[in-house]
N, C-alpha and C positions, 0 to 999 in steps of 0.2 A: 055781741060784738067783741072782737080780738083787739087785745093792745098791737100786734103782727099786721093786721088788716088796716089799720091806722098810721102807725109808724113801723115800715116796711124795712127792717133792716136796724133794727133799733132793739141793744135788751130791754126788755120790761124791766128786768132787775136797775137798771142803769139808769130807766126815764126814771122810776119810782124814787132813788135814792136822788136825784137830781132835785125832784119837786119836793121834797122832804127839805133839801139841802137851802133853796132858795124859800120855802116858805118858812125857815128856820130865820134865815138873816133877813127876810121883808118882817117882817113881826118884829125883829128885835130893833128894826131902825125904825120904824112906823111908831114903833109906843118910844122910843126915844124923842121923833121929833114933834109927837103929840105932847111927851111932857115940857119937854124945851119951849113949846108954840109957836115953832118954825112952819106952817102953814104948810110957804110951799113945797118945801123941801118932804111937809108929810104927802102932799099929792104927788110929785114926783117919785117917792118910793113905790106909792099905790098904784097911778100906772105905767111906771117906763119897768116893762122886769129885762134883769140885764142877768139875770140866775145870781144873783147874791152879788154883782161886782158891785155895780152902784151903792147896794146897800153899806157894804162893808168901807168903802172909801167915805160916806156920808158918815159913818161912825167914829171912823178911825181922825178924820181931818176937819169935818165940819159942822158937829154935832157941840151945844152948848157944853155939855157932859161930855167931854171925849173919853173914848175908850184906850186902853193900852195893855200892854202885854200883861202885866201884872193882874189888869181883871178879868183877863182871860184865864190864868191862871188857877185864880180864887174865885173862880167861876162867880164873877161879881158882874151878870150881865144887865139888873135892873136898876137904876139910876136911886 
């Protein structure tokens, strides 16, 4: 089976980098709001996928540990 036959109009190159992209920021908010112990917030990462928006705003605004430009920086993404 084709990635073509599936998503008809769509690069493989493009879905591929996409699911990278958002299984990048669900992992990094999901183990944030596991160490915080913000419950729902960790099941709301696990099933609303919004391709990383969600994720990144729960990080950036509502995560015990917030994140900021600086540990982006210093590539300081584990709490």
């Amino acid at each position: 089976m084709d990635l073509n036959t599936i998503l008809p109009g769509i690069n493989p190159f493009f879905f591929i980098a996409l699911m990278i992209w958002s299984l990048f920021w669900k992992s990094l908010a999901a183990w944030r709001a596991a160490k915080g112990k913000q419950r729902y917030w960790f099941m709301a990462i696990l099933l609303i996928n919004t391709m990383g928006i969600l994720d990144i705003i729960y990080l950036v605004r509502f995560s015990k540990d917030k994140m900021g430009i600086k540990d982006f920086k210093s590539k300081n993404f584990l709490p």
